[in-house]
VOTI-245552 format. One line per field, with one value per residue (C-alpha): residue number from 0; residue in one letter; chain; x, y, z. Coordinates in Angstrom, 3 decimals. Example, Ala and Ser with C-alpha at 12.3 -4.5 7.8 and 13.67 -1.06 7.14 Angstrom:
! residues 2
n = [0_1]
res = [A_S]
chain = [A_A]
east = [12.300_13.670]
north = [-4.500_-1.060]
up = [7.800_7.140]
//
This chain:
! residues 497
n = [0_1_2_3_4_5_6_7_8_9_10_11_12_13_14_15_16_17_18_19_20_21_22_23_24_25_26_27_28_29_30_31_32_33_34_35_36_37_38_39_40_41_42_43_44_45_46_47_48_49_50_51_52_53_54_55_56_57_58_59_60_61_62_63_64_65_66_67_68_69_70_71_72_73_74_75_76_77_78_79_80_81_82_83_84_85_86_87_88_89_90_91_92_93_94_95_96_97_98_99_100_101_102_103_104_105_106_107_108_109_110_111_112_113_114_115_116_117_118_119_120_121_122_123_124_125_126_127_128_129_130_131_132_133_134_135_136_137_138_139_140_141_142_143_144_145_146_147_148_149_150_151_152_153_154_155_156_157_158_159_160_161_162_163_164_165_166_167_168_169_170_171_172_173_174_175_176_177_178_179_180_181_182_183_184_185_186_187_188_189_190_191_192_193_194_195_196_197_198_199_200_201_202_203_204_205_206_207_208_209_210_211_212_213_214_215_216_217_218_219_220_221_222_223_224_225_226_227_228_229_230_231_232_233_234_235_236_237_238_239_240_241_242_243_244_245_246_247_248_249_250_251_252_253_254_255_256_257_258_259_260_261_262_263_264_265_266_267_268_269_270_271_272_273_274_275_276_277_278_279_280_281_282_283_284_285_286_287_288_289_290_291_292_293_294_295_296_297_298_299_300_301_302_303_304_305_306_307_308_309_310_311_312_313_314_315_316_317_318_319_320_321_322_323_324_325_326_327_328_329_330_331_332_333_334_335_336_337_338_339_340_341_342_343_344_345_346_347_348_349_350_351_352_353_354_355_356_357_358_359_360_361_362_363_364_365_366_367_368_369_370_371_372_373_374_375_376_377_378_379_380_381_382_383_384_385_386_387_388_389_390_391_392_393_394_395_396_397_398_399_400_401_402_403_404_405_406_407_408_409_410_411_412_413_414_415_416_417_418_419_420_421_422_423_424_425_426_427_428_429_430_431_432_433_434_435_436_437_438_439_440_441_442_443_444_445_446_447_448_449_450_451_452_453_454_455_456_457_458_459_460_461_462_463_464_465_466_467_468_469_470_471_472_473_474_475_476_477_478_479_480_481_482_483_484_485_486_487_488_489_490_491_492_493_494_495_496]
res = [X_X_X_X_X_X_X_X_X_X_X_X_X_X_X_X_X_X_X_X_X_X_X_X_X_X_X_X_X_X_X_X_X_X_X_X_X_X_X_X_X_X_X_X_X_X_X_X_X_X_X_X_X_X_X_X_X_X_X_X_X_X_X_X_X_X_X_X_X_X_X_X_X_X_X_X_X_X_X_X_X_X_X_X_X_X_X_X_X_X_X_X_X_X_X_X_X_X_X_X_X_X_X_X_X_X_X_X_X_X_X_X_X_X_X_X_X_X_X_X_X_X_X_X_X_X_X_X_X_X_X_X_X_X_X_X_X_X_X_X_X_X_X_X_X_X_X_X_X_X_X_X_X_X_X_X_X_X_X_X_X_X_X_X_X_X_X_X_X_X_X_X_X_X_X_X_X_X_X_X_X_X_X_X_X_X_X_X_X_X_X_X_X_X_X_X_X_X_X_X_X_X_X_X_X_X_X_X_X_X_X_X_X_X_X_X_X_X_X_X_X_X_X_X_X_X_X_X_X_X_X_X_X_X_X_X_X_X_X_X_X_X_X_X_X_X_X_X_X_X_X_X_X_X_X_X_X_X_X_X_X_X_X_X_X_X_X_X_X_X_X_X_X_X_X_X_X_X_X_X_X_X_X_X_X_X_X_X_X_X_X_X_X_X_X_X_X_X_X_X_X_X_X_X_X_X_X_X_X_X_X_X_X_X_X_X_X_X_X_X_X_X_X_X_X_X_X_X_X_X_X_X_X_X_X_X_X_X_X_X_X_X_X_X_X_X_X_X_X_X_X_X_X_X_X_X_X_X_X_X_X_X_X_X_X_X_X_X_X_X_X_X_X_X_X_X_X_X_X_X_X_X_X_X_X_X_X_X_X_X_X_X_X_X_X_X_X_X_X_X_X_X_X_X_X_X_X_X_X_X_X_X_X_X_X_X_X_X_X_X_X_X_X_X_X_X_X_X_X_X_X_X_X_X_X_X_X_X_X_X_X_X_X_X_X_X_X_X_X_X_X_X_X_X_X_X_X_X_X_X_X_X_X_X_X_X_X_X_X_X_X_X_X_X_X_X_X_X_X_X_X_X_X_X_X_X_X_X_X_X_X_X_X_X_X_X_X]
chain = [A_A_A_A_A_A_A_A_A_A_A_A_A_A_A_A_A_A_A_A_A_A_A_A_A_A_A_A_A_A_A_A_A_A_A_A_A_A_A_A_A_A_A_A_A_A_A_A_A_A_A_A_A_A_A_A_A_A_A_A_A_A_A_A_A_A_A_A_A_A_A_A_A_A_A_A_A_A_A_A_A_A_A_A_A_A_A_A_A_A_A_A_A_A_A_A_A_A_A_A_A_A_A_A_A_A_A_A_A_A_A_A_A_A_A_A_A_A_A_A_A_A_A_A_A_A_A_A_A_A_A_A_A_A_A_A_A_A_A_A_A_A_A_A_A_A_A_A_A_A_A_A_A_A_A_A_A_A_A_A_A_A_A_A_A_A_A_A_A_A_A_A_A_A_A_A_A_A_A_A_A_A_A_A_A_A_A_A_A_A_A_A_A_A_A_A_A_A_A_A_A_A_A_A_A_A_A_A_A_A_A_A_A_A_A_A_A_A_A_A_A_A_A_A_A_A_A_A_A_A_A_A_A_A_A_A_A_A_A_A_A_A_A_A_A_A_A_A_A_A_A_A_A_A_A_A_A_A_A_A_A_A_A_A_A_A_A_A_A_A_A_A_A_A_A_A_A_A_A_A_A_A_A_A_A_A_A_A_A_A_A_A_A_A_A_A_A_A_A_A_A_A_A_A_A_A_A_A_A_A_A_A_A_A_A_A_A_A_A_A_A_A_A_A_A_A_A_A_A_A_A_A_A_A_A_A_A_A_A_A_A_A_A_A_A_A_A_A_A_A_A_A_A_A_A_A_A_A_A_A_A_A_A_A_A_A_A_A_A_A_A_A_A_A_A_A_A_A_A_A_A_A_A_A_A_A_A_A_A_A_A_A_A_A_A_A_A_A_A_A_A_A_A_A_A_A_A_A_A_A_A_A_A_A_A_A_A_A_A_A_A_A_A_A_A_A_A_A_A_A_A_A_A_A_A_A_A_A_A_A_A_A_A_A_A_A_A_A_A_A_A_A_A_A_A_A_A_A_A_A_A_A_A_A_A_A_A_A_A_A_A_A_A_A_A_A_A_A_A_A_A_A_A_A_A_A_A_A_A_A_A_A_A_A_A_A_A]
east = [11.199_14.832_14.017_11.448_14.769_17.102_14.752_14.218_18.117_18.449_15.766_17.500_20.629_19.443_17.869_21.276_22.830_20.709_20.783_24.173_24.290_21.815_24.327_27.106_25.409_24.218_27.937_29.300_26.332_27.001_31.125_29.685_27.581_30.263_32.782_31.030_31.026_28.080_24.919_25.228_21.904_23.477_27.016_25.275_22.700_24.055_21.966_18.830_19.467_19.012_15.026_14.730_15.764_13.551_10.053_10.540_10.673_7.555_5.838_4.519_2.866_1.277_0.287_-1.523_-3.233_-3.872_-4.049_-4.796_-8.627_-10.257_-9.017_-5.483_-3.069_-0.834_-0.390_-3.816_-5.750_-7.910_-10.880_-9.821_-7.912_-10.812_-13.462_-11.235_-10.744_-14.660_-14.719_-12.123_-13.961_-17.494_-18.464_-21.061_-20.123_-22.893_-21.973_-23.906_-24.276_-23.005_-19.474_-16.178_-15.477_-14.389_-16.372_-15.063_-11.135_-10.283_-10.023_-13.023_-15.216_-18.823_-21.000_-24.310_-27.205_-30.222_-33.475_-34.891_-32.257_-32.358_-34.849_-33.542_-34.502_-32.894_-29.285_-26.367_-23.610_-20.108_-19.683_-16.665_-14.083_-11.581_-8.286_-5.841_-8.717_-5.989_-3.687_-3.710_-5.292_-7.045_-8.042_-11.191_-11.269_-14.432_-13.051_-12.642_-10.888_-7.628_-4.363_-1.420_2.141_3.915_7.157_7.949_10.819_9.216_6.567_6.499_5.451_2.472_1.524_1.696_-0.328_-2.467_-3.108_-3.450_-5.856_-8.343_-7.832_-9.327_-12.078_-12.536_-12.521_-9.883_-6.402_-2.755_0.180_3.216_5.396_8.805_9.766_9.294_6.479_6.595_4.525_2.959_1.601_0.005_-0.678_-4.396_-5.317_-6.098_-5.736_-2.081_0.125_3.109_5.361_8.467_10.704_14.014_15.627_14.038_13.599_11.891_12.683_16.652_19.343_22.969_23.794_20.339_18.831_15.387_15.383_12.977_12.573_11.772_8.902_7.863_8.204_6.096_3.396_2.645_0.922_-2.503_-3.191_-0.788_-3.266_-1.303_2.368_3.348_6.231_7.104_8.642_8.084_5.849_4.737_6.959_10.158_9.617_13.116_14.743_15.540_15.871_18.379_18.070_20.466_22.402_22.310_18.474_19.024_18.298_18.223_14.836_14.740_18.096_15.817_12.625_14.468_17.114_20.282_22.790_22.522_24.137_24.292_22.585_19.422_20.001_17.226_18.626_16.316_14.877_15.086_18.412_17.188_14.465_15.612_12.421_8.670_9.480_11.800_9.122_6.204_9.039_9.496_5.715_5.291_8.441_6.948_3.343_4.514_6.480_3.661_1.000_-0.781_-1.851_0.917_0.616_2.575_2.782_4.374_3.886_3.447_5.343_3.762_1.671_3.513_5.285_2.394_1.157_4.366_3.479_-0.364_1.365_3.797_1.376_-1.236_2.108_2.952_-0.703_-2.720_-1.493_1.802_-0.226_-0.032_-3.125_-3.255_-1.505_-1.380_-1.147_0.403_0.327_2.918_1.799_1.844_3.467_6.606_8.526_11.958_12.590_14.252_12.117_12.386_10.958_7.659_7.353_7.723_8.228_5.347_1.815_-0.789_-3.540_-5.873_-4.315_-2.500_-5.589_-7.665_-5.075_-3.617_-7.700_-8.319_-4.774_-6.046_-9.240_-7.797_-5.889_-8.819_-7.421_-10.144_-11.195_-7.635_-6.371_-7.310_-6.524_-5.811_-5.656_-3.281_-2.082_-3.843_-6.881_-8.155_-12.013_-14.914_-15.258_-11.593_-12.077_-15.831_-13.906_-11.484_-13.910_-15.806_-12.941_-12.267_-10.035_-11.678_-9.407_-8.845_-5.670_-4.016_-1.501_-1.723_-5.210_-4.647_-1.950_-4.508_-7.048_-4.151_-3.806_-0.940_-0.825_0.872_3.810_6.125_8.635_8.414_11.898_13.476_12.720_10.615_7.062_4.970_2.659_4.599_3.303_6.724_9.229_11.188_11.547_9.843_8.687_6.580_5.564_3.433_1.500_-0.123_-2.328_-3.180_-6.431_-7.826_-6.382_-7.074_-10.881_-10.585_-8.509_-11.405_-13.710_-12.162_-12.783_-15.990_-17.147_-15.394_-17.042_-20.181_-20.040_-19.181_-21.494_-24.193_-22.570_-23.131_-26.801_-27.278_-25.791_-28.350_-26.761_-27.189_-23.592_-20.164_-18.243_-21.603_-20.629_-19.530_-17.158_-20.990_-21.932_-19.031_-18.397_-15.109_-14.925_-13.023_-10.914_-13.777_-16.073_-18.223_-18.131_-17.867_-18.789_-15.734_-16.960_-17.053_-13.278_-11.787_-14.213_-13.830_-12.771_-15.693_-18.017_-16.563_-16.983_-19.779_-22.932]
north = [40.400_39.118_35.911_37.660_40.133_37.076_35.083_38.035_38.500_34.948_35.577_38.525_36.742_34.172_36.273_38.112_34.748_33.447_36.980_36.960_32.855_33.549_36.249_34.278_31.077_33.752_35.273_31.612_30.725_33.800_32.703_29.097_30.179_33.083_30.412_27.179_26.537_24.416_26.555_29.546_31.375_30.858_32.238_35.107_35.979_34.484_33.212_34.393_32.333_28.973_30.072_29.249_25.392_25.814_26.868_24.669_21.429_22.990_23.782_20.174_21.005_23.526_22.703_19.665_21.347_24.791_26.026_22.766_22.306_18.714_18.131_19.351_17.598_15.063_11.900_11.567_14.610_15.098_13.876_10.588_10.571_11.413_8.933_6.335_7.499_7.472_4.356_3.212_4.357_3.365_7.066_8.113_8.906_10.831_14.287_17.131_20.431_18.502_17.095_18.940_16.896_18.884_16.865_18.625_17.291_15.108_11.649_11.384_8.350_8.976_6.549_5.658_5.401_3.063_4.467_0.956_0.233_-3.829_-3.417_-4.656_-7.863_-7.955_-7.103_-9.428_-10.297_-10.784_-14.647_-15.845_-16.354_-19.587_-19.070_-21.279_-24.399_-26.522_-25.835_-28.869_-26.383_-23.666_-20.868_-19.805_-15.960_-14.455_-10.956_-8.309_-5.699_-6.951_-5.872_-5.250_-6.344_-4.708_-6.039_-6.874_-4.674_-1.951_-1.543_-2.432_-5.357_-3.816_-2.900_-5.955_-7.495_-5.321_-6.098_-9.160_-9.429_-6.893_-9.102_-12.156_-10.546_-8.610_-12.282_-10.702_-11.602_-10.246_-10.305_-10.277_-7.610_-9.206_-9.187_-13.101_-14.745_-13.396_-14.664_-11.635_-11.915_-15.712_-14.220_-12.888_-16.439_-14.298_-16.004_-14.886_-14.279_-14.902_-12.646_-13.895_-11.081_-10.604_-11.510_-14.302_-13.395_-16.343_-19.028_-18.298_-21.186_-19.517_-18.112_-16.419_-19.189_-20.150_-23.420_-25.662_-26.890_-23.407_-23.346_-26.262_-25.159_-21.782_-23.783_-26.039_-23.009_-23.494_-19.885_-19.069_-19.666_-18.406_-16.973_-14.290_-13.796_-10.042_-8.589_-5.078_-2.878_0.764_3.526_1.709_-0.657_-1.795_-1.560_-3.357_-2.644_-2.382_-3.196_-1.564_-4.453_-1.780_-2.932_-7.078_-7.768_-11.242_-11.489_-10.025_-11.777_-15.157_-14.324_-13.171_-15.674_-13.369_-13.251_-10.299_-7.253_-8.643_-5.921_-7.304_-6.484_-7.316_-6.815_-5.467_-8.584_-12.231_-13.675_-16.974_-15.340_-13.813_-14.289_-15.441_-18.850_-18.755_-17.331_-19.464_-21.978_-20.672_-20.236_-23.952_-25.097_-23.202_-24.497_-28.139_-27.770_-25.881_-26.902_-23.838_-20.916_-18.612_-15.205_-12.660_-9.026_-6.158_-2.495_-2.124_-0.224_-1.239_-2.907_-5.499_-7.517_-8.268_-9.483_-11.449_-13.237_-14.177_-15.480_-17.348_-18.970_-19.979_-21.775_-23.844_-23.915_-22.804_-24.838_-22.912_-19.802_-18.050_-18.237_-14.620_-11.161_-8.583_-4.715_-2.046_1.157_3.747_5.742_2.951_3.768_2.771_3.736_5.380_5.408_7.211_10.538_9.789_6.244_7.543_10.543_8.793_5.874_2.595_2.988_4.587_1.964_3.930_2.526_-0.749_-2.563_-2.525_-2.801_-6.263_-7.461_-6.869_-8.915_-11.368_-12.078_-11.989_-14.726_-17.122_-16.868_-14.701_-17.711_-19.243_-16.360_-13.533_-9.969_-7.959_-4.615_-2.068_1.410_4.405_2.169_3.294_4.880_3.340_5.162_3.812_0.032_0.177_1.909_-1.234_-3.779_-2.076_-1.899_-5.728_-6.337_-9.560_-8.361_-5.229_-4.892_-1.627_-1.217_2.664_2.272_0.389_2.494_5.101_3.254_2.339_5.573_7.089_11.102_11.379_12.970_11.515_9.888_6.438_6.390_8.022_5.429_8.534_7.877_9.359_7.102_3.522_2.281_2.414_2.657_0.125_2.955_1.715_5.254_5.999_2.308_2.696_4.827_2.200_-0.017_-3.380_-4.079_-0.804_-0.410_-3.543_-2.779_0.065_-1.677_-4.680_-1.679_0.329_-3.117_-3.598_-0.005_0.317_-3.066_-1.674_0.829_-0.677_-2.631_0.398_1.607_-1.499_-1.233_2.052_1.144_-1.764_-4.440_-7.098_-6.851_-5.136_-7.762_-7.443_-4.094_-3.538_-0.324_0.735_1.515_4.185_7.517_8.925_13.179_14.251_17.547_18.846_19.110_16.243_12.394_9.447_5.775_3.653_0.946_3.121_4.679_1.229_-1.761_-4.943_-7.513_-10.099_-6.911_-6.770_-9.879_-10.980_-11.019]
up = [53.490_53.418_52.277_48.800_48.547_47.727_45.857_43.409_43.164_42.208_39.888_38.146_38.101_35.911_33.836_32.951_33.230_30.752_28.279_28.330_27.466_24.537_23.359_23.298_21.804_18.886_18.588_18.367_15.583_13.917_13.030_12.894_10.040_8.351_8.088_7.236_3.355_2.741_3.384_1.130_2.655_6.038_4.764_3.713_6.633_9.535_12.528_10.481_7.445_10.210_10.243_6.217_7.224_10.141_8.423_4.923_7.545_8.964_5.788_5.396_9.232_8.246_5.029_6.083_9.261_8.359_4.434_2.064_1.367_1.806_-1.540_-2.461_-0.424_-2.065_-1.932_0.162_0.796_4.308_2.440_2.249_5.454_7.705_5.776_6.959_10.085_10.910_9.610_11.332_14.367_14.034_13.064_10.227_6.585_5.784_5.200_5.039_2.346_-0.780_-2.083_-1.924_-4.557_-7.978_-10.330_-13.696_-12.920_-16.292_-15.107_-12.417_-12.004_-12.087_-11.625_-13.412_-11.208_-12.339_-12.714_-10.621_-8.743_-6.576_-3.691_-0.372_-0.648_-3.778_-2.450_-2.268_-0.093_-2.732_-3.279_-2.461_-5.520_-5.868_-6.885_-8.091_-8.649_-9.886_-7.198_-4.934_-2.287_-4.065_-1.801_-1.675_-0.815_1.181_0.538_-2.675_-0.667_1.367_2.683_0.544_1.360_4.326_5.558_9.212_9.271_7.325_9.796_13.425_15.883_17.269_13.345_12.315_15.086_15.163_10.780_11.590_14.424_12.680_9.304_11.122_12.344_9.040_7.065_4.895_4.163_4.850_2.422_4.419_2.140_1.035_4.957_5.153_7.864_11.492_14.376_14.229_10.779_12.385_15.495_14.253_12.924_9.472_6.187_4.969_1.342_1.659_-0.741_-2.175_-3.106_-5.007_-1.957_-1.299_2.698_4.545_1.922_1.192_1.762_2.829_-0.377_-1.029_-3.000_-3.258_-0.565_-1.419_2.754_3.787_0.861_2.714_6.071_5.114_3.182_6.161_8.008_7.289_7.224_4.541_1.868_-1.372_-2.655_-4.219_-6.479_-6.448_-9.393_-9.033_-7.037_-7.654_-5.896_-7.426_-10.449_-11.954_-8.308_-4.794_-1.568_1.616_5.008_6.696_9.441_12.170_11.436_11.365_15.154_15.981_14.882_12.062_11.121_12.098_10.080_6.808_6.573_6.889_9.583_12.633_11.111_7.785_4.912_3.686_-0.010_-2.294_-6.161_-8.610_-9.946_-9.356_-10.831_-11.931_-13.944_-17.727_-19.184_-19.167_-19.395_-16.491_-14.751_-15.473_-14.716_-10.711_-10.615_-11.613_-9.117_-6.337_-6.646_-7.148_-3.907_-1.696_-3.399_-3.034_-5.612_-6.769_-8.368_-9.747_-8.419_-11.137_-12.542_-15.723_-18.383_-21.495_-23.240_-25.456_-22.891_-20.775_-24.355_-24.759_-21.006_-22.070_-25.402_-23.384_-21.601_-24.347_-25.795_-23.030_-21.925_-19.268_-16.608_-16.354_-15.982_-12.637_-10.407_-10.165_-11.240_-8.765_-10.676_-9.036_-10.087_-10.341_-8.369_-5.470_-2.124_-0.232_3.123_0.784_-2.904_-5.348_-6.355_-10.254_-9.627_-7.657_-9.266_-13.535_-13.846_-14.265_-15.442_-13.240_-11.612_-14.259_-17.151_-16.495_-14.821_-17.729_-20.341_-18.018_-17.982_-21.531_-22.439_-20.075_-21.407_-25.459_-24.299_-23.037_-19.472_-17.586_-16.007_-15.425_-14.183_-11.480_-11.476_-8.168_-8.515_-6.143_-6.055_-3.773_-4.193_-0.104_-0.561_-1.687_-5.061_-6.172_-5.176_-6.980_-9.758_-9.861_-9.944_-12.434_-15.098_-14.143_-11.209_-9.411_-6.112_-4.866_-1.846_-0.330_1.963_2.698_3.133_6.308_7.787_7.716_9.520_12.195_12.685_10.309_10.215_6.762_8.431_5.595_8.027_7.086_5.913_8.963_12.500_13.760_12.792_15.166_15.517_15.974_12.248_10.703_13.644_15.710_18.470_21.559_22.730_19.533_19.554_23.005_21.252_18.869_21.330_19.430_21.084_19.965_16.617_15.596_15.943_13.898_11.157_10.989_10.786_7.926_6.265_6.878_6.093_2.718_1.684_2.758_0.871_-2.376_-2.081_-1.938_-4.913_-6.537_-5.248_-6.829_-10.242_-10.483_-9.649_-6.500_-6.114_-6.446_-9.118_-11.315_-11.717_-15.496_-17.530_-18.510_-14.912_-15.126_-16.598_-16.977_-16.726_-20.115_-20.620_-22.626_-19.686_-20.562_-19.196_-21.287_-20.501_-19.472_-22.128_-24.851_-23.917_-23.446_-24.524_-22.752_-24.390_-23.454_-25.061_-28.032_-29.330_-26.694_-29.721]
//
């Protein structure tokens, strides 16, 4: 009886211990609040004011898990999240009761189902594509749909591993983001583009200069199939980036070409390039050196200098021409930029990709040159889209995150993604186990491929690049759909006889 007596009078005193602790720690918030300048909601309603900070970080929690429909939330809605999730996992796609989809919204693909559409027998696997046939080793690419450039740095070890591993077994291939090559990108054995970005990161002499021996030393992996000159990508056209040193471990400081703690700066453009012809210049230097394909990736923000390149290039002749053009769209994503460069500035995907295509193939250079298309290109319907309106390639890097098991929780830019993607803190990292997510990212491939290729069954066609603008209707404001061909004629249909 003694002994319950004291245990409940311990009990009791911490429970007045702790009342009176919470009253003080409110009296202290209360003058914290009263006297602090910055916070005029606080100033005003002390203590209570806190709880407006408090639910506005939740709101994006909430949002995402308990009011948005399949279809509202931005940048990707639960629609598309969980189709790649079941794909990512082996599950069905069917669905059951009809689309969610709002078919009315201006802007919406519809396809155009053939009356007699290809029996089974008379379906057809995508033949692979060459690129860069003059190079003095082309690469011959198995794969329309592949993964988009993500730094080492930007996302983590076990990411990157994990890309690559599922890649390989996919049959797809890897662009390795401005980051420069890590083991991890070669770990998988996948077929790899390397990007070469303002920076230069992986290829840079002392200064920052493009060094010739590192080209080398990069082109003598024989997985790294083809380069990639970056001049702008979608979330931030027009500017670099910075890695902060706190960032620049050893390793990273190794695999970029800096020294540890040194800021990886990347300015907004490459120095040495003022115009086309400086361009088609490096594109030239850097395929004589590696002699392997070598592209282009850019948004676009109009029409007449992506005239003035094709122009360019007819003048000097079709040599100089890069292998292939990677378009990214505006509304492309990143881990942090500015909110007026995401939000307004560079074409969408919609618009550039056939305007590039047409200007491609009014210059004579459709077969010279190939077109990859990228920007929130991640479900079936948007890839079959692409192709139809021209794009011979198709990559995307959110896509992938998804399938490795990204949330959305819009912390890419703070070291606390929740699920190890885009962290270099070891305790969110355990939580992304290669061996499994690498199944699911090799998956995700293989489904979405699958599926546009039934698309491309359904249309009428044996397979997805046969696809045409005909074989797509585009939802107007007036309620009605018009044929892609008819909006925005090819080129090759126009003056095809």
């Amino acid at each position: 009886m003694d002994f319950a007596m004291s245990v409940l009078e311990v009990l009791l005193f911490l429970f007045v211990f702790l009342i009176g602790l919470s009253a003080a720690v409110l009296v202290v918030m209360f003058f914290v609040d009263r006297m602090q300048t910055d916070d005029a909601i606080r100033r005003n309603y002390p203590v209570i004011g806190r709880f407006r900070r408090l639910f506005s970080s939740l709101g994006e929690f909430f949002r995402q898990y308990f009011f948005a429909m399949d279809r509202e939330e931005m940048p990707f809605n639960r629609a598309q999240r969980e189709w790649i999730h079941r794909a990512g996992h082996g599950e069905s796609n069917t669905v059951a009761f009809g689309s969610t989809r709002n078919l009315n919204v201006v802007g919406t693909p519809i396809f155009v189902n053939a009356a007699f559409p290809p029996l089974e027998d008379q379906f057809a696997k995508t033949a692979p594509m060459v690129i860069g046939a003059d190079a003095r080793t082309p690469y011959t690419a198995h794969s329309f749909f592949n993964i988009s450039g993500m730094s080492y740095g930007a996302i983590s070890k076990p990411a990157v591993r994990a890309l690559s591993r599922g890649a390989k077994a996919a049959g797809i291939w890897m662009n390795t983001g401005e980051g420069g090559l890590s083991p991890y990108h070669l770990e998988g054995g996948c077929d790899v583009v390397f990007q070469i970005g303002t920076a230069k990161f992986g290829v840079r002499d002392k200064a920052g200069a493009l060094s010739d021996e590192k080209l080398r030393e990069v082109a003598a992996h024989e997985t790294v199939r083809m380069f990639e000159i970056k001049l702008a990508q979608g979330a931030k056209p027009g500017k670099g980036g910075i890695l902060p040193g706190a960032k620049v471990t050893a390793e990273i400081a190794g695999i970029r070409g800096l020294d540890v703690g040194q800021d990886g700066i990347s300015p907004n453009r490459h120095a040495e390039v003022d115009d086309w012809d400086d361009l088609l210049d490096l594109i030239g230097h850097i395929r004589d050196v590696t002699g392997k394909p070598v592209g282009i990736k850019t948004v676009v923000g109009a029409e007449a200098p992506i005239a003035d390149l094709f122009a360019t290039i007819n003048a000097r002749g079709a040599a100089s021409a890069p292998d292939f053009i990677t378009v990214d769209g505006g509304e492309g994503g990143t881990g942090a930029a500015p909110m007026p460069l995401i939000d307004l500035v560079g074409m969408s995907i919609r618009e550039a990709l056939v305007m590039v295509v047409d200007l491609r193939d009014q210059a004579g250079l459709k077969d010279r040159i190939r077109i990859v298309a990228s920007g929130k290109l991640v479900n079936p319907g948007d890839v079959a889209w692409a192709i139809a309106a021209g794009a011979d390639f198709i990559t995307s890097a959110r896509g992938f995150m998804f399938s490795l098991g990204c949330i959305q929780a819009l912390k890419c830019n703070k070291n606390t993604c929740p699920t190890g993607i885009t962290t270099h803190d070891k305790r969110f990292q355990k939580g992304l186990v290669v061996k499994e997510k690498e199944k699911r990212v090799a998956r995700y491939a293989t489904e979405l491929i699958h599926e546009v290729e039934v698309i491309a069954h359904s249309v009428g066609v044996a397979e997805p690049r046969m696809m045409r603008r005909r074989h797509v209707r585009i939802m107007q404001d007036d309620g009605r759909s018009r044929p892609l061909n008819e909006i925005t004629p090819s080129y090759n249909a126009v003056t095809t006889p």
